[in-house]
LUMMARKE-992936 format. One line per field, with one value per residue (C-alpha): residue in one letter; x, y, z. Coordinates in nm, 2 decimals, always signed. Each point is the difference from the previous one (the first is absolute). Example, Ala and Ser with C-alpha at 12.3 -4.5 7.8 and 13.67 -1.06 7.14 Angstrom:
REM residues 2
residu = (A, S)
X = (+1.23, +0.14)
Y = (-0.45, +0.34)
Z = (+0.78, -0.07)
END
This chain:
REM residues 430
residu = (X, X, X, X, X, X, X, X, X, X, X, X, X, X, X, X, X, X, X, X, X, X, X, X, X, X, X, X, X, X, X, X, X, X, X, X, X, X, X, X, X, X, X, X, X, X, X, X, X, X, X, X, X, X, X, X, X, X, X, X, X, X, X, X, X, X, X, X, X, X, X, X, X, X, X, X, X, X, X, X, X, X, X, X, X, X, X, X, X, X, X, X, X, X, X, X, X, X, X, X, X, X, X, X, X, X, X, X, X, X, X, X, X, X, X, X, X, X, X, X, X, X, X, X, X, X, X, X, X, X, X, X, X, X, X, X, X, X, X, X, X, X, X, X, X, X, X, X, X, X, X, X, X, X, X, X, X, X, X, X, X, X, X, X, X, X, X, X, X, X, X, X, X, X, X, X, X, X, X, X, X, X, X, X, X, X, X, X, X, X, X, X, X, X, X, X, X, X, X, X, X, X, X, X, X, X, X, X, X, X, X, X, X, X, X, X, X, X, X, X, X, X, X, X, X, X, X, X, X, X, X, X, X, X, X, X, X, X, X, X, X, X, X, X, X, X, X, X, X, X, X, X, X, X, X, X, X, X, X, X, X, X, X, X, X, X, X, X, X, X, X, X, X, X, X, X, X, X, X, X, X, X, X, X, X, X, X, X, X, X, X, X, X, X, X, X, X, X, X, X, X, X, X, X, X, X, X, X, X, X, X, X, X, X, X, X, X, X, X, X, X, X, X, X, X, X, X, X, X, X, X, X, X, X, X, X, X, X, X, X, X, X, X, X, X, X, X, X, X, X, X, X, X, X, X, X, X, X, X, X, X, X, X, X, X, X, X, X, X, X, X, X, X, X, X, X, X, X, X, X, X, X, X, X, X, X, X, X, X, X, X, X, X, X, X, X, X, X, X, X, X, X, X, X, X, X, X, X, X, X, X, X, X, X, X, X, X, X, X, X, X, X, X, X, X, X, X, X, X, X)
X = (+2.28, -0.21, +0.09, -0.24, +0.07, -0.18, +0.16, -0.01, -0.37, -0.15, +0.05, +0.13, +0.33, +0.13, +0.32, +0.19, -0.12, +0.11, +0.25, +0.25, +0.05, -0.45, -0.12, -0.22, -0.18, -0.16, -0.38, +0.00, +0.17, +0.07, +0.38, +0.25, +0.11, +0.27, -0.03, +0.26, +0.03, +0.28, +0.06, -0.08, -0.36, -0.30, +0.03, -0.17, -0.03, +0.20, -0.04, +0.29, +0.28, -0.12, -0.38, -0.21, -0.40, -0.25, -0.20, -0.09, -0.01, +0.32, -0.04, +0.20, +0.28, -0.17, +0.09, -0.01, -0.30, -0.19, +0.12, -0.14, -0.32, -0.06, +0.10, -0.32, -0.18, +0.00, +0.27, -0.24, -0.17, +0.38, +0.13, -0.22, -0.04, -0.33, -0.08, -0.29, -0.16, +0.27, +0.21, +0.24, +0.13, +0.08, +0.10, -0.18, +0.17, -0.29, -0.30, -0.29, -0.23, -0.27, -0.08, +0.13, +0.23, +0.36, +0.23, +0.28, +0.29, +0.14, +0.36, +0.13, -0.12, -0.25, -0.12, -0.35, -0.03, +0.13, -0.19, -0.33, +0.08, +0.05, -0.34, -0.15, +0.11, -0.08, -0.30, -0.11, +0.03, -0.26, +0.26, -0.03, +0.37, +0.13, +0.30, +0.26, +0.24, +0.31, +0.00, +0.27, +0.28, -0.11, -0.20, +0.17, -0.25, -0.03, -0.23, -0.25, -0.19, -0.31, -0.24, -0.28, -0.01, -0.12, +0.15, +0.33, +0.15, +0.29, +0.20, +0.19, -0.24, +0.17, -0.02, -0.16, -0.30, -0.04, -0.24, -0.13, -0.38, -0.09, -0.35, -0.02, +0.16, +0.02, +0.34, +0.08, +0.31, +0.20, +0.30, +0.24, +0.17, +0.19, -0.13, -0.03, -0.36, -0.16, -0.07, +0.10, -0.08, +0.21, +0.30, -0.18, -0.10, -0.25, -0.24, -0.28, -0.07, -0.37, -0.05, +0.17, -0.02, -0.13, +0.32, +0.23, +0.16, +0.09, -0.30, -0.10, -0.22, +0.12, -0.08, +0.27, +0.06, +0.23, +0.18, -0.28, -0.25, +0.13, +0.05, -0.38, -0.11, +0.23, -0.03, -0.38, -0.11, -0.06, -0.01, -0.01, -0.21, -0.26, -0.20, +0.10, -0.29, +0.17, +0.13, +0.34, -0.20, -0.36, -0.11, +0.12, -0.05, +0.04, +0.24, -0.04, +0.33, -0.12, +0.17, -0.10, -0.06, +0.41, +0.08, +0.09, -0.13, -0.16, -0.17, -0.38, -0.14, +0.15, -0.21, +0.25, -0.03, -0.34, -0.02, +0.12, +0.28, +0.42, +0.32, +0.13, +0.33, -0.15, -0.28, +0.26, +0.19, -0.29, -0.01, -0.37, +0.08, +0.06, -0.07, -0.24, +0.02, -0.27, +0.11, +0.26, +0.14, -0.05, -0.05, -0.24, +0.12, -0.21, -0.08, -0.05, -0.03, -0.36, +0.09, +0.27, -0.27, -0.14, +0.15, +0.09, +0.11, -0.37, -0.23, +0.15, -0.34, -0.13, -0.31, -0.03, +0.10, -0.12, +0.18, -0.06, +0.24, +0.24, +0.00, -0.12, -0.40, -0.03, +0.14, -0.17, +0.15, -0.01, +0.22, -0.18, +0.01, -0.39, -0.12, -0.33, -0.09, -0.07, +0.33, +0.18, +0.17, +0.02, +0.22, -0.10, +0.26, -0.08, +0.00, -0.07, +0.21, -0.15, -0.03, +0.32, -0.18, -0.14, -0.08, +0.20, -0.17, -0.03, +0.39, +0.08, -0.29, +0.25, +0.31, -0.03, +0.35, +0.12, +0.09, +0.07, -0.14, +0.02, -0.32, +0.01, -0.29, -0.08, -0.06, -0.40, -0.14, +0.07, +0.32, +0.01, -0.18, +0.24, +0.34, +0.25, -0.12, +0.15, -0.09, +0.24, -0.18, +0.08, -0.20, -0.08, -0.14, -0.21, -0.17, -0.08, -0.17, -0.20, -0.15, -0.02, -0.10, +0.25, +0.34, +0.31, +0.37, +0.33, -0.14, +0.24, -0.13, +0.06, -0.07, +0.24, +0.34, +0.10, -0.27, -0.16, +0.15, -0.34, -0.28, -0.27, -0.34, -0.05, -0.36, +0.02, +0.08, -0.29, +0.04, +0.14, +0.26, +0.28, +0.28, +0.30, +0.31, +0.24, -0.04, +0.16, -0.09, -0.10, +0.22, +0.33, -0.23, -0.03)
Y = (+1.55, +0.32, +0.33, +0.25, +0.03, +0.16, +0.30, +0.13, +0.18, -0.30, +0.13, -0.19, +0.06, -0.13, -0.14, +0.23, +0.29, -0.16, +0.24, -0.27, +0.16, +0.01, -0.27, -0.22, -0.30, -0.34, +0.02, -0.36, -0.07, +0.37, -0.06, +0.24, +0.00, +0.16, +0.09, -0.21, +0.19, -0.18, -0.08, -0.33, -0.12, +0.24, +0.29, -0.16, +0.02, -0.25, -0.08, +0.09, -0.24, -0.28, +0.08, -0.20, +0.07, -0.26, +0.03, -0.41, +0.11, -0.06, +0.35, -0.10, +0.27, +0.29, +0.01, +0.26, -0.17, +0.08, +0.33, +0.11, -0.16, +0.14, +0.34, -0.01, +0.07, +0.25, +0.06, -0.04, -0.35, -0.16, -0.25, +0.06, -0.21, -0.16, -0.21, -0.18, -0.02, -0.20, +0.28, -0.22, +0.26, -0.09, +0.18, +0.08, +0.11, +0.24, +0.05, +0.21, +0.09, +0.16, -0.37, -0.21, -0.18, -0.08, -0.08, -0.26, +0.07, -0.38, -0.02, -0.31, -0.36, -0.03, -0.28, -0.13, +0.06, +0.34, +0.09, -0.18, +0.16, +0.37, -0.06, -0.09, +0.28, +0.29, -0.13, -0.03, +0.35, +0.08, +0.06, -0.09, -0.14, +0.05, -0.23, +0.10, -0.26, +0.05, -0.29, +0.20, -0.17, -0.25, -0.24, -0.18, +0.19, -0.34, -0.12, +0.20, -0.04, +0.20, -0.21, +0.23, +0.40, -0.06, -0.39, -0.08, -0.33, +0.04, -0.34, +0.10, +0.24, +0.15, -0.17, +0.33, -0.14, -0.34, +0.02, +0.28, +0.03, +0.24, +0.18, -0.07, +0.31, +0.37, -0.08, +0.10, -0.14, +0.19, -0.13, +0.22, -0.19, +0.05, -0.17, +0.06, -0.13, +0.26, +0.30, +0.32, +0.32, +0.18, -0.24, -0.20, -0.30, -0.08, -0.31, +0.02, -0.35, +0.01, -0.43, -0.33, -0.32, -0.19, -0.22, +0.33, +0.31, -0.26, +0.12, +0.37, +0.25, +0.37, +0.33, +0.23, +0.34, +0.32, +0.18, +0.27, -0.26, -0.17, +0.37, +0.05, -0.30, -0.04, +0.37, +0.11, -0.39, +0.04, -0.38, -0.03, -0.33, +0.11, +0.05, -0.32, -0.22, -0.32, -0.15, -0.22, -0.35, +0.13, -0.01, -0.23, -0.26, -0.39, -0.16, -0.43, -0.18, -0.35, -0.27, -0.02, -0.29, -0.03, +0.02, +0.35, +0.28, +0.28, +0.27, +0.06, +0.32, +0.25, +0.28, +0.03, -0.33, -0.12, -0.33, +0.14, -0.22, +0.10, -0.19, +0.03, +0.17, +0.26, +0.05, +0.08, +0.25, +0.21, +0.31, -0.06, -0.26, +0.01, -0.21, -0.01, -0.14, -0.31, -0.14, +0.00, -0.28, +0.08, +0.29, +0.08, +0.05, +0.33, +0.22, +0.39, +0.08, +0.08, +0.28, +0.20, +0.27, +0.08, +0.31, -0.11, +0.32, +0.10, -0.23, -0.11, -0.21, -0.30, -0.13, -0.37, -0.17, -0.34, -0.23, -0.34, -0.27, +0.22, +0.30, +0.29, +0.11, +0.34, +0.23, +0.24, +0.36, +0.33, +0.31, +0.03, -0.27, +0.01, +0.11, -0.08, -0.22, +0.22, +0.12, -0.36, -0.06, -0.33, -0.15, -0.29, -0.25, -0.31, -0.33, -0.20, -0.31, -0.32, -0.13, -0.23, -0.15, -0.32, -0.35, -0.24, -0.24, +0.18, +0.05, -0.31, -0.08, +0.30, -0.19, -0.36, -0.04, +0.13, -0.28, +0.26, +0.38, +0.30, +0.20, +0.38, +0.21, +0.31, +0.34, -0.06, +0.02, -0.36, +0.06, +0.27, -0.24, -0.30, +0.20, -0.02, -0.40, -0.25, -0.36, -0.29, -0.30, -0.27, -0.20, -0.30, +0.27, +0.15, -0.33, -0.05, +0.35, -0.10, -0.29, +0.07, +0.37, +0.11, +0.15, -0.04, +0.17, +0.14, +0.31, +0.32, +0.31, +0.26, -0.22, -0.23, +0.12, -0.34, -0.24, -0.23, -0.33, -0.20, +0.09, +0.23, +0.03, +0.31, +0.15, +0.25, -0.26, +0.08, +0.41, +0.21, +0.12, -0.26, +0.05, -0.27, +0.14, -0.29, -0.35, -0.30, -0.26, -0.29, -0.17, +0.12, -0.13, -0.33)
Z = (+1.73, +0.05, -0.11, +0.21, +0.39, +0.27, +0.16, +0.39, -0.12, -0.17, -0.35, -0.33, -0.11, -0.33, +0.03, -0.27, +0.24, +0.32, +0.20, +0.11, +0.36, +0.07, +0.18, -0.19, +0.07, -0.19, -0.05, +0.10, +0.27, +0.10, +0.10, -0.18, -0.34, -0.23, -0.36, -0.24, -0.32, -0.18, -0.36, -0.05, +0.13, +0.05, +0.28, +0.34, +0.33, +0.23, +0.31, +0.29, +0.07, +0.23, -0.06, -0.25, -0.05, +0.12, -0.35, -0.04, -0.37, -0.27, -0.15, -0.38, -0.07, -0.20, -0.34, -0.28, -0.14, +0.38, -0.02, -0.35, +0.10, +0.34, -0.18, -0.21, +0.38, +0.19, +0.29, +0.24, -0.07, -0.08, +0.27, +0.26, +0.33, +0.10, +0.36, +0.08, +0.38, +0.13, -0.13, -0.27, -0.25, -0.34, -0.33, -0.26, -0.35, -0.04, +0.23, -0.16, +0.26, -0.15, -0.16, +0.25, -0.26, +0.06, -0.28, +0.01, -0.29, +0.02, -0.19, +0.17, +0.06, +0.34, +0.16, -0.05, +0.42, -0.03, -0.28, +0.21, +0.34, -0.20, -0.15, +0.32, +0.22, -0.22, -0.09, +0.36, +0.04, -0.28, -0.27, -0.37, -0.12, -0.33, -0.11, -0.29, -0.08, -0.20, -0.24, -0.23, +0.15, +0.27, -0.28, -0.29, -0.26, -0.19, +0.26, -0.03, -0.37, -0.13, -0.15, -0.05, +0.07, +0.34, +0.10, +0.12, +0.11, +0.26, -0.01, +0.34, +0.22, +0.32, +0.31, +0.15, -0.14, +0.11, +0.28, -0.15, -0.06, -0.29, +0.05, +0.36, +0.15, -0.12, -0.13, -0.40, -0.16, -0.25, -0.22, -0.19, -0.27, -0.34, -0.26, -0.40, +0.00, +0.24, -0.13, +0.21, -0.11, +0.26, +0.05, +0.29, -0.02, +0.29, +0.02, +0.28, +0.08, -0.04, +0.04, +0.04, -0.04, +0.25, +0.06, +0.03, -0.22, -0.24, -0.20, +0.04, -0.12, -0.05, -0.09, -0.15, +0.19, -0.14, +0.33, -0.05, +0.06, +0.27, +0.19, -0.06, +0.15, +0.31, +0.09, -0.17, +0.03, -0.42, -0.05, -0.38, +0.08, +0.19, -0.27, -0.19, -0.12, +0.01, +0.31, +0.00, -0.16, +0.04, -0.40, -0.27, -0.20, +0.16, -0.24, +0.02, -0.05, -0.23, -0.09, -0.38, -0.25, -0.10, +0.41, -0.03, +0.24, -0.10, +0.16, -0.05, +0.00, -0.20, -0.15, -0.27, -0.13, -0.21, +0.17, +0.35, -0.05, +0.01, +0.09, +0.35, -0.05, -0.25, +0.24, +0.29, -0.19, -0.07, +0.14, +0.08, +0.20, +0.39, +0.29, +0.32, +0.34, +0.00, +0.30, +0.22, -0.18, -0.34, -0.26, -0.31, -0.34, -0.12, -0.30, +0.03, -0.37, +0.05, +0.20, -0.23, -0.06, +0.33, +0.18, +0.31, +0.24, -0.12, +0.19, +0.33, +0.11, -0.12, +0.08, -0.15, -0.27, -0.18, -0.19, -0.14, +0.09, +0.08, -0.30, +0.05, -0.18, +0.23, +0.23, +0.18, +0.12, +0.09, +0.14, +0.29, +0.27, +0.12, -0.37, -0.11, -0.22, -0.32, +0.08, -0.06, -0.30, -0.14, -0.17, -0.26, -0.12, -0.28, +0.09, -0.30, +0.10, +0.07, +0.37, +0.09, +0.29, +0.00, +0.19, +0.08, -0.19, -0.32, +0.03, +0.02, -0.32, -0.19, +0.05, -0.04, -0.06, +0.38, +0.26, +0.30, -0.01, +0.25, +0.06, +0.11, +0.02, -0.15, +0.20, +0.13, +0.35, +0.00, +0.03, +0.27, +0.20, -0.09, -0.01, -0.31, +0.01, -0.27, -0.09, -0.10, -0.18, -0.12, -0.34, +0.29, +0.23, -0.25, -0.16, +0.36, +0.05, -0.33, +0.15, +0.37, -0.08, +0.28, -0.06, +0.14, -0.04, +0.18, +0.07, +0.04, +0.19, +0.23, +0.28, -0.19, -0.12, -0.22, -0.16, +0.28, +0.02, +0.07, -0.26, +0.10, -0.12, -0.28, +0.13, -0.32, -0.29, -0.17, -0.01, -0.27, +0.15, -0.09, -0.29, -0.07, +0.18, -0.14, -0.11, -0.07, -0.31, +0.06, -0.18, +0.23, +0.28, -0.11)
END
C-alpha cells in the first residue's frame, strides 16, 4: 500500500492531493496508479486493472497507528523508495537522509526472513535501521513481565526474531507496549532493546524512551545511552547458587545480607537482582545494589574494574573517553565477606556427611581459562584422590554441555576456587 506517487515530472504527490484525471505512476515499479480514497481503509494508491508491481516485498496494509507515526516526520523523509546497484527498489516508512537511517513502523506479524532480508538490504546500502513494533495489540500483555526497571522476560518472543543476531548489525529494536508497570510521562510507552539473552528475546534488557526522546535520537542521533556508564551485564555482583546444610539453595553474595547469605526465591525478587549471559548455554545470577548511587549518563567510559570472586572492590571512570589518569574517578565498594572458594579436598573435610557433591568454581582467571567448568564426585572418588593424590570426576564444561560419562582427571583440585553446588548425604547413597 503506498500513498505518494510519482507524477509525469518526477515529483511526489500525496494521495489526498492526487487529481484523479493526471497521470501518475508507482515509485517502484513505475507502471500507473490511481488514487482510492474511500471510507473504509486508509487513502492509497492502486495499481491499474490487470497490472500488479514486481516489489518482492509484502508491504502490511497501513494502519492509523503508521499514519500517526510517520506524521511525527517530515513529508519528505515519509515512504520513500531506495534501490541498490542492481537497482531493487524497496520502501521505506521513513528514510532520513541526512543520517542514513531508515525507520520501519511494524504493526503486523513479519517473518523472521523478511525481517532478516529487510535488515540486510538497507544495511548494504550504508543505512542505519530503526525498528518500532506495535506490541499494543499484537502481544498478549501477560507475556511480557518486568522484573527489574530495566529486565524483561518475554515468554513468547516474535518469530521476526529468531535468526536474529542482536549487536551484530546497525539494527535498533523498539517495542511500543501498554503496560501499568512502565512509567510514561507522555502517554508512550517505548522500550529500546538495549541487550538480550544469549538464547533469544526471552530475556532482554531496555531502556525507557518518551516520544520526545525517541524524535531526538532517530532524527538528532540524541541516544540517551551514549553516555551510560554501565553496559547491558558489564558490572555487578556474581551471586553463587549453594546447596546449603538443610538441602536448600541459597544464593551467596548479597551485600545486604551480614553473612552474604539469602534464600533463592527472595533473592530473585529483588529488584537488585538481574541476570548475565555466561555462556551460550547458561546465565549468571548478579547483584547491582552496589551501584544505586553512581550517576550513570555522567561517565560514559570505564577504564577497569577489579573484583574479588566475582564482587565488585573498584571501578574506575571518567567523562572523557582518553582522560588522564588524575582525571579518573574511582569508585571504592566494601567487601568484607569471607572468600567462598575453596579445594576440593577441604570441601569434602567440611562436609563429612555428603556421599555425592557438585563442584563449580568461582569467578578467577581459572576459570576464564577452564570455561563455566563443574565437577561431580563421588565419596569413592574422593578417598581415592586422598590416597593417590590425583582426582577424578564427571566433569561439565563449555567443551562439555552434560557431565562426562567416563571420569576425568581434575588438574585444579587443589586451588581455591571450588564451592559445593549441591550434594547428596551419604546416607541416601548407601
Amino acid at each position: 500500500m503506498i500513498r505518494y506517487a510519482i507524477d509525469e515530472e518526477g515529483k511526489r504527490v500525496f494521495v489526498d492531493n492526487a487529481n484523479s484525471k493526471e497521470k501518475l505512476f508507482c515509485p517502484i515499479c513505475k507502471k500507473t496508479v490511481f488514487p482510492r480514497r474511500g471510507e473504509i481503509r486508509i487513502h492509497h494508491y492502486a495499481h491499474t486493472h490487470g497490472q500488479s508491481c514486481n516489489d518482492s516485498w509484502k508491504y502490511e496494509d497501513k494502519t492509523k497507528w503508521h499514519i500517526d507515526w510517520q506524521a511525527m516526520f517530515p513529508e519528505e523523509s515519509r515512504e520513500c523508495t531506495l534501490s541498490d546497484s542492481t537497482n531493487h527498489r524497496h520502501l521505506a516508512d521513513v528514510f532520513l537522509e541526512d543520517r542514513n537511517t531508515v525507520i520501519v513502523f511494524q504493526h503486523g506479524s513479519i517473518t523472521n526472513k523478511r525481517f532478516d532480508k529487510r535488515n540486510e538490504f538497507f544495511t548494504s546500502l550504508g543505512n542505519k535501521v530503526i525498528w518500532v513494533f506495535d506490541l499494543i495489540e499484537n502481544t498478549n500483555q501477560d507475556e511480557l513481565s518486568f522484573r527489574n526497571e530495566d529486565i524483561a522476560e518475554w515468554q513468547n518472543p516474535l518469530e521476526s526474531f529468531k535468526t536474529f543476531k542482536f549487536k551484530e548489525n546497525d539494527v535498533d529494536i523498539f517495542f511500543q507496549i501498554k503496560n501499568e508497570d512502565i512509567e510514561a510521562s507522555d502517554g508512550f510507552y517505548l522500550l529500546k532493546v538495549i541487550g538480550v539473552d544469549c538464547n533469544g528475546f526471552e530475556l532482554f534488557q531496555y531502556s525507557k524512551y518518551s516520544k520526545k526522546e525517541f524524535l531526538n535520537y532517530a532524527i538528532e542521533g540524541a541516544d540517551k545511552e551514549s553516555k551510560k556508564l554501565l553496559e547491558p551485564y558489564s558490572f555487578s555482583d556474581t551471586l553463587y547458587l549453594c546447596m546449603n546444610r538443610k538441602s536448600q539453595y541459597v544464593f551467596y553474595g548479597c551485600p545486604l545480607k551480614e553473612n552474604g547469605t539469602v534464600d533463592e526465591k527472595p533473592c530473585l525478587k529483588c529488584k537488585w537482582h538481574r541476570k548475565r549471559p555466561l555462556d551460550c548455554s547458561d546465565l549468571q545470577d548478579a547483584c547491582v545494589e552496589k551501584l544505586k548511587n553512581i550517576d550513570f549518563f555522567k561517565y560514559y567510559y570505564t577504564r577497569m574494574s577489579e573484583a574479588i570472586e566475582g564482587r565488585l572492590t573498584k571501578i574506575y571512570c571518567a567523562e572523557e573517553e582518553y582522560a588522564k589518569p588524575s582525571d579518573t574517578t574511582v569508585f571504592k565498594f566494601d567487601n568484607s565477606l569471607p572468600l567462598l572458594g575453596h579445594s576440593i579436598p577441604y570441601l569434602w573435610q567440611q562436609n563429612p556427611e555428603a556421599g555425592i557433591m557438585i563442584f563449580s568454581m568461582v569467578d578467577s582467571p581459572v576459570l576464564i581459562e577452564y570455561g563455566n567448568r563443574q565437577v561431580k564426585m563421588n565419596r569413592k572418588q574422593y578417598n581415592k584422590g586422598m590416597s593417590d593424590e590425583k582426582w577424578f570426576g564427571s566433569i561439565k564444561s563449555i567443551a562439555y554441555a552434560h557431565f562426562t560419562q567416563t571420569p576425568l582427571e581434575v588438574y585444579n583440585y587443589a586451588d581455591d576456587i571450588w564451592f559445593v553446588r549441591w550434594w547428596k548425604p551419604l546416607t541416601i547413597i548407601k
